[in-house]
Structures are given as structure tokens and as C-alpha cells.
C-alpha positions as CSV (number, residue, x, y, z in Angstrom):
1,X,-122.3,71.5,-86.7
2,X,-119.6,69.2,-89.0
3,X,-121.2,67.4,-91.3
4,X,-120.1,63.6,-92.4
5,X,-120.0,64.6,-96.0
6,X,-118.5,67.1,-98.1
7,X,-120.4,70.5,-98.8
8,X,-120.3,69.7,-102.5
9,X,-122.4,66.5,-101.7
10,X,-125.4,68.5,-99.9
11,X,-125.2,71.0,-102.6
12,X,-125.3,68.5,-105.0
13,X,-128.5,67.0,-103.2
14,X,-130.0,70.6,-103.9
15,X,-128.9,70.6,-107.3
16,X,-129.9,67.3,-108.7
17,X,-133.4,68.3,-107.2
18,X,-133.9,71.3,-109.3
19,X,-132.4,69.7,-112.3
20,X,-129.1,71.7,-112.5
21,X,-127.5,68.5,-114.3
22,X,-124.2,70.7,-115.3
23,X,-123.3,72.2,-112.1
24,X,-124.4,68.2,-110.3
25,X,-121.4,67.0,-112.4
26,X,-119.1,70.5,-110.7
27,X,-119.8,69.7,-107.5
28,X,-119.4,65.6,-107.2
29,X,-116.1,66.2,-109.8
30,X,-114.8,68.2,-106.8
31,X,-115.2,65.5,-104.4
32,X,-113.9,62.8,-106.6
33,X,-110.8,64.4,-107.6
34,X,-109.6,64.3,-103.8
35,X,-110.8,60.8,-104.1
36,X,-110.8,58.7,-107.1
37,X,-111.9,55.2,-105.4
38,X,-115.0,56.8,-104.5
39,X,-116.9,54.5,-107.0
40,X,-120.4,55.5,-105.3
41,X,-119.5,59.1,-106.1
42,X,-118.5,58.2,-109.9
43,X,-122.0,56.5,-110.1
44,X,-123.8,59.8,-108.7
45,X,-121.8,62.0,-111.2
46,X,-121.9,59.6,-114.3
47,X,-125.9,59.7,-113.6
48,X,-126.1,63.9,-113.2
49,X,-123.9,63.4,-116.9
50,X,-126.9,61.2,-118.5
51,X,-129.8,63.6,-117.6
52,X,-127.7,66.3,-119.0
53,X,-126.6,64.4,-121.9
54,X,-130.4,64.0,-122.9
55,X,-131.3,67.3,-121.8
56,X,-129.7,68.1,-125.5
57,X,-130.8,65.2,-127.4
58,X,-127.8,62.7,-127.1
59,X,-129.2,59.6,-126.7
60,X,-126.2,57.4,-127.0
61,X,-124.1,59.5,-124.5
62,X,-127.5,59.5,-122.5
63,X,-127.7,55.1,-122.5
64,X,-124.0,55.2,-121.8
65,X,-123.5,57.0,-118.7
66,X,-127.3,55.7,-117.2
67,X,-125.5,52.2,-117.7
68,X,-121.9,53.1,-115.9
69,X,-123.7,55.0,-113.4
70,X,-126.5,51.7,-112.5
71,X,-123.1,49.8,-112.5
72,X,-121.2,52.2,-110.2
73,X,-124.8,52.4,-107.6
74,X,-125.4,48.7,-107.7
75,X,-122.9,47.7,-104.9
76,X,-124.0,50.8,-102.8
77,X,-128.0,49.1,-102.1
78,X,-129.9,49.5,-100.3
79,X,-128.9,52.9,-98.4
80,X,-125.6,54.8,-98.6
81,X,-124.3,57.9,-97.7
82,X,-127.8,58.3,-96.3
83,X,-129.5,58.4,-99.7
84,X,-132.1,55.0,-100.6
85,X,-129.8,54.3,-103.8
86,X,-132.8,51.1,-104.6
87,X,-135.0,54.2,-105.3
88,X,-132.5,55.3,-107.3
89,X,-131.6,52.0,-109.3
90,X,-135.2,52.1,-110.1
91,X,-135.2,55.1,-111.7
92,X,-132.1,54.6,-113.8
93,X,-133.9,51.0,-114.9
94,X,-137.3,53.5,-115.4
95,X,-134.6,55.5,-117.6
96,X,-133.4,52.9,-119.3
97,X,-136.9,52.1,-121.1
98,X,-138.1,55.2,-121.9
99,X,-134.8,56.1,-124.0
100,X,-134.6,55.1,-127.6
101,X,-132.2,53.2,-128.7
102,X,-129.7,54.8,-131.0
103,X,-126.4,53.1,-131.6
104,X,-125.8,56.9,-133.7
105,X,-123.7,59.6,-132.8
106,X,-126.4,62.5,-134.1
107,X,-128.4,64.5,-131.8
108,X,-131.9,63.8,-131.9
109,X,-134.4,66.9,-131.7
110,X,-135.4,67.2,-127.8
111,X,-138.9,67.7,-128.8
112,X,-139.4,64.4,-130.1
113,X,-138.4,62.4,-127.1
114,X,-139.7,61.6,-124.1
115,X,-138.9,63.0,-121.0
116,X,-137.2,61.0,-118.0
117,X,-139.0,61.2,-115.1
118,X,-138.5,63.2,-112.4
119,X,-136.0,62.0,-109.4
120,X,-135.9,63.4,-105.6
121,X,-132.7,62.5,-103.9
122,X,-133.7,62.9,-100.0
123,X,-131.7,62.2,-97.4
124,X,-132.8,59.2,-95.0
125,X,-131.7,60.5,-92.0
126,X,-132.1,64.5,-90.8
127,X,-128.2,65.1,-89.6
């Protein structure tokens, strides 16, 4: 059976799931390298770069990419590429006002913060 999408988006799917921020950003690179006007794409991978970027403690890396990736989603509402991007516009709002603010460029000791809640990315639509 062909799928509509590239293989790297289904694995990314998988791997946003289980929290594999790192190979998330592999996988949707791939695809937007053969296409760079893929802006709903950019917004999936800029958001796999935040939870990574906090997974270590940078908070200011962390607040940028959430905010380039809600900017990148926001056109793509309600559902696109089969995925219900509101869900995920709310969880990148939820995000948003959990994380401290820090306007430094230190790393902040992942013990002391809080951690970002959980997203599922599910497909709408079996294929």
C-alpha cells in the first residue's frame, strides 16, 4: 500500500510518541530538505527541537522554538496531514506557561523545572 506521506513522517509519528525528541528532528530534517516551503513541516520539527531543548535545561532555546513552531502550526488548524494540529496548538500554549522565563543563555538544572506535559500525535484518519 503507498502512503500519502513520507516514511520519515510516520516514523516521526512513532518517535515524538516515545519522546525520541533528537531523532524527531532526523527524520522531519529529511523531509524538509527535499522541500523547504514545507512550513507545516518546519513547525513539527522546530517543536521536536523545544522538547529536546528543555530536555537539558535550556530554557531560552526551549521558549524560542515553542514560539516559531506555534507560528509555523497556526495556519495549518484545524487538521493537516491528518494530525488535529488545534490539539497541538494547545499543547504548545500549555508549554508556554509552564516554562520559566529566562532571557539567559545558562542551562538551568533539569531537576528544578517542571516537566511539559505529555503529547500524543495520532493520526485522524486510519490510511
Amino acid at each position: 500500500m503507498k502512503y500519502p506521506y513520507p516514511q520519515e513522517y510516520y516514523d516521526f509519528l512513532v518517535a515524538f510518541n516515545e519522546q525520541e525528541f533528537y531523532l524527531c528532528h532526523d527524520l522531519l530534517e529529511e523531509i524538509w530538505l527535499t522541500d523547504r516551503s514545507n512550513t507545516f513541516i518546519k513547525g513539527l520539527l522546530h517543536l521536536s527541537v523545544a522538547h529536546y531543548h528543555y530536555s537539558y535545561g535550556n530554557v531560552k532555546g526551549t521558549k524560542m522554538m515553542m514560539q516559531s513552531a506555534l507560528e509555523y502550526l497556526q495556519p495549518y488548524i484545524p487538521i493537516h496531514w491528518e494530525i488535529d494540529v488545534c490539539k497541538i496548538i494547545d499543547h504548545i500554549e500549555n508549554c508556554q506557561s509552564i516554562i520559566p522565563y529566562s532571557n539567559a543563555h545558562t542551562l538551568f538544572n533539569i531537576s528544578e523545572l517542571v516537566s511539559l506535559p505529555d503529547l500524543i500525535i495520532e493520526q485522524k484518519n486510519e490510511i
